[in-house]
C-alpha positions in Angstrom: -1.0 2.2 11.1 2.4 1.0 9.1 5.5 1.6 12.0 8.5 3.1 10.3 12.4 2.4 12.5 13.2 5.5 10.4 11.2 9.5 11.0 10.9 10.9 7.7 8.4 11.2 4.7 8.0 8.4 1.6 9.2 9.2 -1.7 7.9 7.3 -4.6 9.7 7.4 -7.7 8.7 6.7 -11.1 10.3 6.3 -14.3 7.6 5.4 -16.5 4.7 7.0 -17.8 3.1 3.8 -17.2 5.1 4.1 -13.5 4.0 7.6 -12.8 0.0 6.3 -13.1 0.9 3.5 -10.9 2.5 6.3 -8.4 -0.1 8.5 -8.4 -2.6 5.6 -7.6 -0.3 4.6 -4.7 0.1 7.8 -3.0 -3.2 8.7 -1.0 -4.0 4.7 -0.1 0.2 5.0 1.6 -0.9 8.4 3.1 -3.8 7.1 4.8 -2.2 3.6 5.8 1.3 4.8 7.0 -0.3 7.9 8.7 2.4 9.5 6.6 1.0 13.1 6.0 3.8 13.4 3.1 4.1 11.1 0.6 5.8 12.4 -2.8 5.9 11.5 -6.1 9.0 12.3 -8.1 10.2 11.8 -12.0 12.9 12.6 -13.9 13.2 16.4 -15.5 13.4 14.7 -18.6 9.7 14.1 -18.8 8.8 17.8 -18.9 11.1 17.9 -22.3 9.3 14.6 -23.5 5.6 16.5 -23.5 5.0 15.4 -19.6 2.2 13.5 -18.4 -0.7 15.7 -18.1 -2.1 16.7 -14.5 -0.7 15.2 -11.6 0.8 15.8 -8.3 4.6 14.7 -9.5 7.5 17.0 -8.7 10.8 16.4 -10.7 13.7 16.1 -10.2 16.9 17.3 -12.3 20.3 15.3 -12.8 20.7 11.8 -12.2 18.5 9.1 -10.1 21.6 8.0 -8.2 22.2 11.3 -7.3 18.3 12.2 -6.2 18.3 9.3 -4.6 20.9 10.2 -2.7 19.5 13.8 -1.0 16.4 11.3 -0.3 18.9 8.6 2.2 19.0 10.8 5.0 15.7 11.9 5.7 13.4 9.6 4.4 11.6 7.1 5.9 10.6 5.0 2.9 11.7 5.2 -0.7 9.0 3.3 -3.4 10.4 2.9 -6.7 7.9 2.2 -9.4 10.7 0.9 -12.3 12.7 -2.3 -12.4 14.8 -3.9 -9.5 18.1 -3.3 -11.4 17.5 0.3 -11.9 16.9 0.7 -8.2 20.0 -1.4 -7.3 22.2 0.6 -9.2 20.5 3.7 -7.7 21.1 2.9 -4.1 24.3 0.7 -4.5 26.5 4.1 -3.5 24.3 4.8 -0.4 24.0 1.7 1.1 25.5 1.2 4.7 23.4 -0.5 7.5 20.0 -2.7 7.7 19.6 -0.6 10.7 19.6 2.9 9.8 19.2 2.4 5.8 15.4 3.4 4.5 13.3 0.9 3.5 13.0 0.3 -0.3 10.6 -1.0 -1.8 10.3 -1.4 -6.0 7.3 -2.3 -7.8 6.8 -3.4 -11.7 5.1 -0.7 -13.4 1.9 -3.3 -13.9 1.8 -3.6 -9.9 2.1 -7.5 -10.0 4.9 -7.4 -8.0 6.2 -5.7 -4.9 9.6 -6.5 -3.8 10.9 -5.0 -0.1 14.0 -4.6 -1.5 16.4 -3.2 1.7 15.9 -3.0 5.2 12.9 -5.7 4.7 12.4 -6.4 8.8 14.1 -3.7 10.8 13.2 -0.6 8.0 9.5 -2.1 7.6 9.7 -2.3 3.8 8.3 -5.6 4.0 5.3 -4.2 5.5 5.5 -1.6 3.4 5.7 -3.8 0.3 2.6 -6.0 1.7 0.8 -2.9 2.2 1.5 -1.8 -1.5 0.6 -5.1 -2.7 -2.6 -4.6 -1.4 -3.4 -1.9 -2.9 -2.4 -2.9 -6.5 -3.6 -6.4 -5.7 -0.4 -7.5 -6.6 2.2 -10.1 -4.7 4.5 -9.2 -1.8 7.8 -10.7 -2.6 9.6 -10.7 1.1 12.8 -12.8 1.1 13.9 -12.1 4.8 14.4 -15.1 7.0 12.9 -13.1 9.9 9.3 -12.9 7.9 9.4 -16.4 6.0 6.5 -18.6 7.4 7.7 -21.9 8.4 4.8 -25.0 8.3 4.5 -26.8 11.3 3.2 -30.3 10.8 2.3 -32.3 13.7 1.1 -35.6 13.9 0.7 -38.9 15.7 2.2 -41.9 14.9 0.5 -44.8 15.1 0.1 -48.0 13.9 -1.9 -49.4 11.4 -5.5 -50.9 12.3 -5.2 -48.7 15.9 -8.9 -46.9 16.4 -9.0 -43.1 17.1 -10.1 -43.7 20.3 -7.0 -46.1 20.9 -4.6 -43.2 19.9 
């Protein structure tokens, strides 16, 4: 089971009709591997004045996504936004403060081919959070943090040329 720094539920935002299918294909697999009971889905109120997108399991939310995003900082473990990295940028820049009490974010591409931990990769878990999602897509983790990058190790034995293994 996924280990969250932060108590709270994950939010997964979509702003897409192509992101809210991803979302809603995301939600029980994160349920069931985070042993987060409550994991929401969230779109803009717009989409209800645009026709909607049939039956699903989205609530929406009214205003702007800085803003929502913003009543989600405090109490949310995890925040999943299905869209692209600069949307999510510009809707967390105001919230911002610390890798050690910030949520994780995570975004991924509406196609799920990739899945960037985005803020508060090590401490906040959103790198596992984002391998975890990557699974499930079968998309690619992108985790930039120092703390997670795997380093090769080559050893070897240095020898000289015409030496026998056994002489080694």
């Amino acid at each position: 089971m996924m280990h969250f720094e932060r108590e709270g539920p994950i939010a997964i935002l979509a702003v897409s009709a192509e992101g809210l299918s991803l979302a809603g294909n995301l939600a029980a697999p994160l349920r069931r591997e985070t042993g987060r009971g409550q994991v929401t889905l969230w779109i803009p109120h717009r989409f209800e004045e645009e026709g909607g997108f049939g039956q699903n399991e989205a609530r929406q939310f009214p205003g702007k996504l800085s803003e929502f995003v913003g009543t989600l900082w405090r109490d949310h473990a995890a925040i999943v936004g299905v869209m692209a990295s600069g949307i999510m940028v510009r809707a967390i820049a105001p919230w911002v403060d610390s890798k050690l009490t910030d949520p994780a974010v995570v975004v991924v591409d509406d196609a799920g081919r990739y899945v960037i931990s985005l803020l508060s990769g090590h401490e906040g878990g959103a790198n596992r959070l984002a391998g975890s999602i990557a699974g499930i897509t079968g998309g690619v983790a992108i985790i930039t943090t120092g703390t997670e990058a795997r380093r090769r190790i080559v050893a070897g034995v240095g020898a000289r040329r015409g030496v026998s293994s056994e002489g080694v």
